[in-house]
C-alpha positions as MATLAB code, in Angstrom:
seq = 'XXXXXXXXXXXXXXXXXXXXXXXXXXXXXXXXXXXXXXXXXXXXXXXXXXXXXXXXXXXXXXXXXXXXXXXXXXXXXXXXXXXXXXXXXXXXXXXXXXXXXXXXXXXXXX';
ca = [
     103.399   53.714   67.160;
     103.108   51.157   70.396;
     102.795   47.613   69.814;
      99.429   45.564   70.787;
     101.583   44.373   74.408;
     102.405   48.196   75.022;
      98.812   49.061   75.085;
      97.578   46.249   77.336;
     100.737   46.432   79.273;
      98.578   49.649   80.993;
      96.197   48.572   83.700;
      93.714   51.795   82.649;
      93.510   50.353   79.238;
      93.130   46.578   80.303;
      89.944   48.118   82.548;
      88.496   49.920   79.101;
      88.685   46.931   77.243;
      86.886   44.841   80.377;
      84.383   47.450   80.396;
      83.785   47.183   76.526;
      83.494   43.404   76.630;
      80.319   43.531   78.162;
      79.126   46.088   75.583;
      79.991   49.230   73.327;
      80.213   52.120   75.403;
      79.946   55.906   74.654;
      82.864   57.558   76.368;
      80.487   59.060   78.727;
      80.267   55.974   80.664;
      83.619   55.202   80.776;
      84.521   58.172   82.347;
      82.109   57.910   84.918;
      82.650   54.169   85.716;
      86.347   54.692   85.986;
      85.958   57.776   87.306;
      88.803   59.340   84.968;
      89.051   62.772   83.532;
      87.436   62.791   79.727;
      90.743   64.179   78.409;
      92.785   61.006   80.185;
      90.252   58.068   79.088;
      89.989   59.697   75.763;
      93.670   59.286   75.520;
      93.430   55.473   76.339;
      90.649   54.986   73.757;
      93.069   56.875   70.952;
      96.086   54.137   72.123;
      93.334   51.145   71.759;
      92.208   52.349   68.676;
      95.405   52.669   66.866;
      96.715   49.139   67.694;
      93.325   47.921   66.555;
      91.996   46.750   69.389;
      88.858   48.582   69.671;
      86.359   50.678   66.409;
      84.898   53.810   66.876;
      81.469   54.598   65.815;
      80.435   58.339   65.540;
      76.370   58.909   66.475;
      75.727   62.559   66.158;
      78.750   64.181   68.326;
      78.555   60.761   70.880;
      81.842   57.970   70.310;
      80.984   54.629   71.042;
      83.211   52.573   71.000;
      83.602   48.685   70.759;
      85.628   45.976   71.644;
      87.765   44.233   68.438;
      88.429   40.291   69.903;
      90.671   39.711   66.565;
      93.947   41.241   68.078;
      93.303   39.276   71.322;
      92.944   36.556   69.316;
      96.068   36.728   67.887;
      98.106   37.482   71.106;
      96.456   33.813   72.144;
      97.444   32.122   69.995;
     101.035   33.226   70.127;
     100.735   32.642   74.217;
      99.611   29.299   73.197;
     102.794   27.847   72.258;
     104.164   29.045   76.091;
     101.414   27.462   77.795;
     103.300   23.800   77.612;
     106.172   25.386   79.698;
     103.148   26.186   82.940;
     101.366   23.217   82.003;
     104.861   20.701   82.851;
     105.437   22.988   85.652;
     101.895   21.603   87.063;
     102.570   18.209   86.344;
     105.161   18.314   88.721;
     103.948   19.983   91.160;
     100.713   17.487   90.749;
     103.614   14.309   91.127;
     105.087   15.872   94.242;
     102.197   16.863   96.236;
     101.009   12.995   95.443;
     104.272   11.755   96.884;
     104.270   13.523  100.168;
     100.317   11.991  100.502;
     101.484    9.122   99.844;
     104.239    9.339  102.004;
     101.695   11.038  104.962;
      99.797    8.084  104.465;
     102.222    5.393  105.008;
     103.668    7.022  107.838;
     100.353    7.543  109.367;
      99.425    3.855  109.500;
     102.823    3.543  110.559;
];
């Protein structure tokens, strides 16, 4: 079975779930708005479905299918405890690019 990061490592799949952020969609739609073959977003959907990351309600012979925000939850929170590493590298960056204004500056009114 592929992992929650398999499934959004694909861009097709990352799309899907953009798509079903605004709303559940039947997989009508999102065939047509990715303009994909029915056999190759139905695919997709079966991958998001088994990692949990989106339900599937049945109406008559229609899917719809809807977006699950727990799982991305989760993956956030776990990214959380990275984010200090991108956050120091900014800090930096924000110290340096104050040192050469500073330094344009002085040697400016030089």
């Amino acid at each position: 079975m592929m992992t929650t990061f398999e499934a959004l490592a694909d861009p097709t799949r990352r799309r899907i779930l953009d798509l079903l952020r605004e709303r559940p969609r039947l997989v009508g739609e999102l065939v047509d708005l990715l303009e994909a073959s029915q056999p190759l977003i139905s695919k997709h959907l079966r991958v998001l479905r088994e990692v949990g990351l989106v339900n599937v309600r049945q109406d008559a012979q229609r899917r719809r299918y809807e977006l699950r925000p727990e799982p991305l939850a989760e993956i956030d929170a776990w990214l959380k405890t990275y984010r200090y590493l991108w956050e120091a590298r900014y800090d930096r960056l924000e110290s340096l690019l104050e040192e050469l204004q500073e330094k344009e500056q002085k040697h400016g009114k030089d």
